[in-house]
C-alpha positions in Angstrom: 4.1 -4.7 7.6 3.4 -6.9 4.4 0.4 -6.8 3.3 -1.1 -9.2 -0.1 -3.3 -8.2 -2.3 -4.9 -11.1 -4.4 -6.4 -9.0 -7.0 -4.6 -5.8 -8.5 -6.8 -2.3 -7.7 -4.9 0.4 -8.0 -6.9 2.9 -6.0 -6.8 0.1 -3.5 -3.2 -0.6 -3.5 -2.4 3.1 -3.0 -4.8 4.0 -0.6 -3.1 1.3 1.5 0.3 2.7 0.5 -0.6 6.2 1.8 -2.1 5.2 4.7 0.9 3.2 6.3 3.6 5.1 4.6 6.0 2.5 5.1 6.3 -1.2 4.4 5.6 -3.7 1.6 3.0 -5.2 -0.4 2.5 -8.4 -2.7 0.2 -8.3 -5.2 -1.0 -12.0 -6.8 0.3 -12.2 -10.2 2.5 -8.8 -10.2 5.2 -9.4 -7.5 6.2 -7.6 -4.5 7.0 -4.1 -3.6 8.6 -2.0 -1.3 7.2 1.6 -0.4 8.9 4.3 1.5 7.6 8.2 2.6 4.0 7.1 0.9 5.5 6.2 -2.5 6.1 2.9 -3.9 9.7 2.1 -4.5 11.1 0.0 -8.1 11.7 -3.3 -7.7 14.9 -4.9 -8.3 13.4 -6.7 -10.7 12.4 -4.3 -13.5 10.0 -5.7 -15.8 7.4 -3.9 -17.6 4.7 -5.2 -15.7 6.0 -4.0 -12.8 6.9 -0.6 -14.0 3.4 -0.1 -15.1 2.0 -0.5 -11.7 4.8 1.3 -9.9 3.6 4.0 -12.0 -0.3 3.6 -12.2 -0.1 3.3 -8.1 2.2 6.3 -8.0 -0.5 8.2 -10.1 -3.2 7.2 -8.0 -1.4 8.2 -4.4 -1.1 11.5 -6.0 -4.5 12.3 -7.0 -5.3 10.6 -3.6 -2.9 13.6 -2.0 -4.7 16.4 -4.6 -8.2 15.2 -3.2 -7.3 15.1 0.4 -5.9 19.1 -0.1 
């Protein structure tokens, strides 16, 4: 499932991550990504941009995860 986001929300991004557990998303102005087991994957493009996200989304997934305990 690929699903695009026009505006970047992180808390947004990840609850949509965690959710489906599997697929990809496309977020305007970032790029795409891939995300396995509820966890967004690096993209084979590494560029700082990206890696920040990766990262921020990551982050909020787990505090997602935390709450939900």
């Amino acid at each position: 499932m690929l699903r695009i986001f026009k505006h970047y929300r992180p808390t947004q991004v990840a609850r949509h991550v965690k959710n489906y557990f599997r697929g990809r998303v496309f977020i305007s102005g970032i790029g795409g990504f891939e995300f396995d087991c509820g966890r967004l994957l690096p993209p084979k493009k590494h560029d700082k941009k990206a890696l920040n996200v990766l990262s921020e989304v990551n982050r909020e997934i787990q505090l997602l995860t935390a709450e939900g305990m």
